[in-house]
C-alpha positions in Angstrom: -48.5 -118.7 -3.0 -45.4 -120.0 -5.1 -43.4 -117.3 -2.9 -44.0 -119.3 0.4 -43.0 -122.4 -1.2 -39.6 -124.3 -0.4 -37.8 -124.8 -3.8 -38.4 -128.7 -2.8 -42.2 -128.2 -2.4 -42.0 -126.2 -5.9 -40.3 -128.8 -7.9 -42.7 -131.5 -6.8 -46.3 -129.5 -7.6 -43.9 -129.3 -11.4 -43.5 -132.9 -11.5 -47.3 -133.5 -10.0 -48.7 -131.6 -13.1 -46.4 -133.0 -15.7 -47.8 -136.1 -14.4 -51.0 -135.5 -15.3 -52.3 -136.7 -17.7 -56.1 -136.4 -19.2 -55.9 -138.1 -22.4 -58.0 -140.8 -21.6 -60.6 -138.8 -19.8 -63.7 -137.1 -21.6 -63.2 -133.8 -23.3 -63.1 -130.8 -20.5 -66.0 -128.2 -19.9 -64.2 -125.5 -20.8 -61.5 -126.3 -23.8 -58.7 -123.1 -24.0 -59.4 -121.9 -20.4 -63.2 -120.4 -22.5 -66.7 -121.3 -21.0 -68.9 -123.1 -23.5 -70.9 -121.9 -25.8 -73.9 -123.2 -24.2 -72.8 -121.3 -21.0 -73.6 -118.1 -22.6 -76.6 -115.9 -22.3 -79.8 -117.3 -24.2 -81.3 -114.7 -25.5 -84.5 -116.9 -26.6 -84.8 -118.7 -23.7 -83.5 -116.3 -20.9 -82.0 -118.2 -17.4 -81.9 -121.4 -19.7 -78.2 -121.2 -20.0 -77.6 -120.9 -16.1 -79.5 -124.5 -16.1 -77.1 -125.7 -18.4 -74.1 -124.0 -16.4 -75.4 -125.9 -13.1 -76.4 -129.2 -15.3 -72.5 -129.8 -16.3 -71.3 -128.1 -13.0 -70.5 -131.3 -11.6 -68.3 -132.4 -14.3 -66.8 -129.4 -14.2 -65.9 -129.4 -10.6 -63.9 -132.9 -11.0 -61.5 -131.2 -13.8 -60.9 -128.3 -11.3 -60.0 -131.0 -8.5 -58.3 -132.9 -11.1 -55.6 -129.8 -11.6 -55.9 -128.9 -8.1 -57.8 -126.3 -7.5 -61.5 -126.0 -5.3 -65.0 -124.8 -6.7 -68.3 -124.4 -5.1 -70.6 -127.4 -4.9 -73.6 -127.6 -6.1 -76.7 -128.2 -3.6 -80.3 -128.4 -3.7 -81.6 -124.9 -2.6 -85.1 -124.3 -0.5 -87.1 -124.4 -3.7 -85.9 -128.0 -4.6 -83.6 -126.9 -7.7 -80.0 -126.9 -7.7 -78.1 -124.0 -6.8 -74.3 -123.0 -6.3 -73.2 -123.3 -2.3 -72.4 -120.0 -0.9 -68.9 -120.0 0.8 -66.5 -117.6 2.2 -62.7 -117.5 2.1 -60.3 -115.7 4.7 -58.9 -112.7 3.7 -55.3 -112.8 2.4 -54.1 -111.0 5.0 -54.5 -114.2 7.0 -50.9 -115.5 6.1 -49.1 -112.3 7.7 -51.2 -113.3 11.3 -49.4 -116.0 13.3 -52.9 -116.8 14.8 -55.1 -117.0 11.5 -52.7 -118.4 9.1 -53.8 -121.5 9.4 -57.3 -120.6 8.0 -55.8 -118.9 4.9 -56.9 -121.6 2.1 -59.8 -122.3 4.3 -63.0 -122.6 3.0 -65.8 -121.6 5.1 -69.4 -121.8 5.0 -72.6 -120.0 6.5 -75.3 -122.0 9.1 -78.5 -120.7 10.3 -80.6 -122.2 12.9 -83.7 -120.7 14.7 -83.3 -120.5 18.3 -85.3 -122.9 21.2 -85.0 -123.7 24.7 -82.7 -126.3 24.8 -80.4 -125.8 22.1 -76.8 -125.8 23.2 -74.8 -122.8 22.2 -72.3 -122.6 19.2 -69.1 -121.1 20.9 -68.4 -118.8 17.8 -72.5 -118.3 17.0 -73.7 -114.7 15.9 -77.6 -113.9 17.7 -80.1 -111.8 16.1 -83.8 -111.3 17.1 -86.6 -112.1 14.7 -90.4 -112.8 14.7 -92.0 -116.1 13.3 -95.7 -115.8 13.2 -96.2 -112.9 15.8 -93.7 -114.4 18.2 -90.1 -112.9 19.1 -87.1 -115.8 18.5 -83.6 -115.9 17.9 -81.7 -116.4 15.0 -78.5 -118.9 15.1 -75.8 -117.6 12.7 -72.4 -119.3 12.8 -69.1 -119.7 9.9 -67.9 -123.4 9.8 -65.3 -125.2 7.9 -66.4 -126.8 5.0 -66.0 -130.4 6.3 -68.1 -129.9 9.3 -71.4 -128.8 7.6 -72.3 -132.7 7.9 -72.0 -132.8 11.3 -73.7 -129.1 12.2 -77.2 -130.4 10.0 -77.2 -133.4 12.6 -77.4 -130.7 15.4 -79.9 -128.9 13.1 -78.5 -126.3 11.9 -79.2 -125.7 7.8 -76.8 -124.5 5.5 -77.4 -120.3 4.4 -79.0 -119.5 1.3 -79.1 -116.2 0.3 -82.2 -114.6 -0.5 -83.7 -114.8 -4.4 -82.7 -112.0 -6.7 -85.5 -108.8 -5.8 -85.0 -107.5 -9.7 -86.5 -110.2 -12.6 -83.9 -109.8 -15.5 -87.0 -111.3 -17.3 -88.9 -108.8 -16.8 -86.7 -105.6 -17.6 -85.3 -106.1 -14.3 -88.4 -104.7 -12.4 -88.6 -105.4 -8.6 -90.7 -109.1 -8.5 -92.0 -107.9 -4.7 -95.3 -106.8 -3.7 -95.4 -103.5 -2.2 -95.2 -103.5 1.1 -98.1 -102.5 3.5 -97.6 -98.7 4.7 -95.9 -99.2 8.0 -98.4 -98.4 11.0 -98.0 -98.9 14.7 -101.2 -98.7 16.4 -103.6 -102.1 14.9 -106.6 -100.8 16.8 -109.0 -99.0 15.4 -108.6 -95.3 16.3 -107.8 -96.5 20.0 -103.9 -96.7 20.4 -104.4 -97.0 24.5 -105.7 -100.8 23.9 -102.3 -101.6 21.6 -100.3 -101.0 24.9 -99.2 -104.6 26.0 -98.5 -105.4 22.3 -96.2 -102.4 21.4 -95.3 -100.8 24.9 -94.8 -104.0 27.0 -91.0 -103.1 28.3 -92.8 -99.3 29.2 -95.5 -101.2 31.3 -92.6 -102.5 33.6 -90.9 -99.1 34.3 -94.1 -97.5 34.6 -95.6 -99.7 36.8 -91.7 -99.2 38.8 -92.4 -95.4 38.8 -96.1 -95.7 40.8 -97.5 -98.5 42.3 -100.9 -97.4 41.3 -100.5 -97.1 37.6 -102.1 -99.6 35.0 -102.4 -100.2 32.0 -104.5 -97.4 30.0 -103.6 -94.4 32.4 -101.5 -91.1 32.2 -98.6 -91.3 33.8 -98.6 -88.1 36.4 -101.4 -86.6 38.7 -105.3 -88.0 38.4 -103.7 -90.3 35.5 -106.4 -93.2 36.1 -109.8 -90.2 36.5 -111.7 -90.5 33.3 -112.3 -87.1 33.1 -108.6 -86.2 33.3 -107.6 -88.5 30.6 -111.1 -87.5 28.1 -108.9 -84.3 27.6 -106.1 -86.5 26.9 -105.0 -87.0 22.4 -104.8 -90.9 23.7 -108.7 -90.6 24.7 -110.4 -87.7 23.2 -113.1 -87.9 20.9 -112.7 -87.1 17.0 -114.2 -83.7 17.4 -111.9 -82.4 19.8 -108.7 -83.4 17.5 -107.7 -79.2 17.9 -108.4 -79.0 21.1 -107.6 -81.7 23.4 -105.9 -80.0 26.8 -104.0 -82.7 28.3 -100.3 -83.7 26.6 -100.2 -86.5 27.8 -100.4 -89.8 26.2 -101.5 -93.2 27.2 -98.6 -95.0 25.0 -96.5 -92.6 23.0 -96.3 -89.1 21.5 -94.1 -90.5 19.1 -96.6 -93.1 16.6 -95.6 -93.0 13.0 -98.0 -90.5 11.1 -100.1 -91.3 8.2 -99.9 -88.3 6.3 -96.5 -86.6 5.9 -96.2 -82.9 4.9 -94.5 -83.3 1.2 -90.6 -81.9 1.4 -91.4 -79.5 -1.5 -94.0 -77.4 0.7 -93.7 -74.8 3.0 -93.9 -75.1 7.4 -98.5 -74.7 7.4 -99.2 -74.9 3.6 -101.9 -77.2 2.4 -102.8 -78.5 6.3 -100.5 -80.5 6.7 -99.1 -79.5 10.3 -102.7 -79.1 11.5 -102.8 -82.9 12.5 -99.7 -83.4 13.6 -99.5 -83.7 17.6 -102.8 -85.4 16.7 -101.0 -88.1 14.8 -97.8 -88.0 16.9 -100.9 -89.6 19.8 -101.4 -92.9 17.1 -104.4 -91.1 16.6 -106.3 -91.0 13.0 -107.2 -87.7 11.1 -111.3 -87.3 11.5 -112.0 -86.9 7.7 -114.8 -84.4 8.2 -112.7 -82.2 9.5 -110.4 -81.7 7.1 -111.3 -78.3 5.1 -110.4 -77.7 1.1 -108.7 -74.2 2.0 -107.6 -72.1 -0.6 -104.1 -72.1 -0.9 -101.6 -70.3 -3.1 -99.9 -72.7 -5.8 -97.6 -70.3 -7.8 -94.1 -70.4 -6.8 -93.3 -66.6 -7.2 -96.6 -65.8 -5.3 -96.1 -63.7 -2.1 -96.7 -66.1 1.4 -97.8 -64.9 5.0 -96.2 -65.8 8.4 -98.4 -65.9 11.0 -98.6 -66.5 15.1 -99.9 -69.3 17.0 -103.1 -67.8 16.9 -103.0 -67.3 12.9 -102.8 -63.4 12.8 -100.5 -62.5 9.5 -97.0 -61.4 11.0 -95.1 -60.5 8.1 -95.7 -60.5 4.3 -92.9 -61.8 1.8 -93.8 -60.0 -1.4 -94.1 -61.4 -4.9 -91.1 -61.7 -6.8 -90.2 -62.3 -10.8 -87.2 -64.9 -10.4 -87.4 -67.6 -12.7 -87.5 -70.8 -11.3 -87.1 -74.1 -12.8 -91.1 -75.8 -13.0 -91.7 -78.4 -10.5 -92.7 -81.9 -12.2 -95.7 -81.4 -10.8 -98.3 -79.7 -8.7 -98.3 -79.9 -4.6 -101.1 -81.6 -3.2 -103.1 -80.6 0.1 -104.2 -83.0 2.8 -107.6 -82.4 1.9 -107.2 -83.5 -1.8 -104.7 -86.5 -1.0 -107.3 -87.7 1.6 -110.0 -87.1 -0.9 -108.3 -88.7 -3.8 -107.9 -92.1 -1.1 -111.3 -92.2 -0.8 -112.5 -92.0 -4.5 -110.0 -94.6 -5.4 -111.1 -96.8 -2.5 -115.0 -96.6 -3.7 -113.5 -97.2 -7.4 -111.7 -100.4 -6.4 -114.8 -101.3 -4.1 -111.7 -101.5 -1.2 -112.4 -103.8 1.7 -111.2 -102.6 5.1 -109.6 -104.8 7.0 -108.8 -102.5 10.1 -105.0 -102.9 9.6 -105.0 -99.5 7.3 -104.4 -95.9 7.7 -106.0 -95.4 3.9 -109.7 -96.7 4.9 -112.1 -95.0 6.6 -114.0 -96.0 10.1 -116.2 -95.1 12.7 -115.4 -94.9 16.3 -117.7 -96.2 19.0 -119.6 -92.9 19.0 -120.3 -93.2 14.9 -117.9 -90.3 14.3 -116.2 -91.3 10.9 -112.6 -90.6 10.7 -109.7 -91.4 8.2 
């Protein structure tokens, strides 16, 4: 900074703090260029000492414009206590830009906004999509100076806040969230055809470009609306014929999010894992009664069978005595990871609430399924 001084600018910032005097004002925050004591970590009272730090913030944020210098303010956050105002600064590489050297000891701040019709563009705003309560809005994202937050909250825009701490230094730093749901993409029980305008709403439009006969709920492709060409279809066949549905074709997606992934510590067709999952890839759910305990090998030096499509033994890998490092712990099969769901359900007394994979149901037909 000094080094893009004149030698005329230098001498009078010399004579501007030899002028200054603070003899008469009340003792500084931090004496010696150290924070006070009270500052420090509390051990006894843990976070107590960042409500003293915030508590004497204003104080200290007249000594550092008394020698010059610029500190964050201190605001009232979301949750009504007072919290340090997040701002940016311009890189340093600002000064060697004709264009942005102006910004370098620029202070800038973040301002949200959600988006409405009506609202009149920012000319330097940033866009992102969200969704409040169900519903798909904008996000408003724009940097301002510092001196025109006053004047962007009377357009209604609201200063950024970063988002609470996720790990509770309290608490052994241990995430404070709940766990999140498991992430599903067909809300319908069983029935991912009637999720179609909710997930599939830009499809509908090409598809209904592709054949002016199409609707909602068919297969795309020859006799797509006849009900017995779509019964053979994963989107519309019944529980029992999970194995042996004839028609590929899907009413929404073959791509839904499976419940149950094959663990990465198994083998390609151990513990039935792959049975179920075109099934799945249909937003279909596994029928519970069909899943069978099977006896499967566990050992990791046992010898393991490839077999064809139609399950005849192709090849045999033979045993072998390498030593291997034990696995933290035994591989579970579909059967017993859907079995061990159930018995923890009925020990908690679980509730469904038709918005999980992990509870079971009946279709319209009373075929339970998981």
């Amino acid at each position: 900074m000094l080094g893009r001084m004149s030698p005329d600018e230098i001498k009078e910032l010399i004579a501007a703090l030899e002028a200054m005097s603070l003899e008469d004002a009340s003792p500084p925050i931090c004496e010696d260029d150290h924070p006070p004591d009270r500052w420090k970590d509390d051990e006894k009272n843990p976070g107590a000492e960042l409500d003293r730090l915030l508590e004497d913030w204003p104080a200290f944020e007249e000594e550092c414009k008394a020698a010059g210098f610029r500190c964050p303010k201190v605001i009232k956050g979301k949750n009504g206590k007072p919290r340090l105002q997040s701002r940016f600064t311009p890189s340093l590489n600002c000064a060697d830009s004709p264009e942005l050297v102006k910004f370098s000891n620029t202070i800038f701040v973040g301002m949200i906004r959600t988006g409405r019709p009506g609202l009149t563009p920012h000319p330097d705003q940033m866009t992102f999509p969200i969704t409040v309560e169900g519903e798909q809005r904008e996000q408003h994202v724009v940097m301002v100076q510092e001196d025109q937050v006053e004047q962007m909250t009377a357009e209604g825009w609201e200063l950024f806040e970063p988002p609470e701490p996720l790990l509770d230094e309290t608490k052994g730093f241990t995430d404070s969230r709940s766990r999140p749901e498991r992430i599903v993409d067909v809300h319908t029980t069983d029935n991912p055809a009637n999720d179609i305008g909710y997930y599939f709403k830009d499809a509908q439009h090409i598809a209904r470009c592709l054949s002016d006969k199409w609707k909602p709920g068919d297969l795309i492709g020859e006799n797509g609306s006849d009900p017995a060409t779509k019964s053979e279809s994963a989107s519309y066949a019944t529980p029992g014929k999970w194995d042996k549905f004839s028609d590929s074709r899907s009413a929404t997606s073959a791509g839904h999010i499976p419940a149950f992934n094959r663990p990465a510590e198994v083998g390609l067709g151990w513990g039935g894992w792959d049975a179920y999952t075109s099934w799945e890839a249909h937003g279909r759910r596994i029928p519970e009664e069909s899943v069978k305990e099977g006896d499967w090998m566990r050992g990791l030096n046992n010898p393991f069978d490839f077999v064809d499509k139609d399950g005849k033994v192709v090849m045999t890998v033979p045993a072998n005595d390498w030593e291997l490092p034990p696995r933290p712990k035994e591989p579970e099969t579909l059967y017993e990871v859907i079995k061990g769901k159930k018995e923890r359900a009925a020990a908690h007394k679980s509730k469904p609430t038709g918005l999980s994979w992990d509870l079971p149901f009946k279709d319209e037909g009373g075929n339970a399924g998981w």
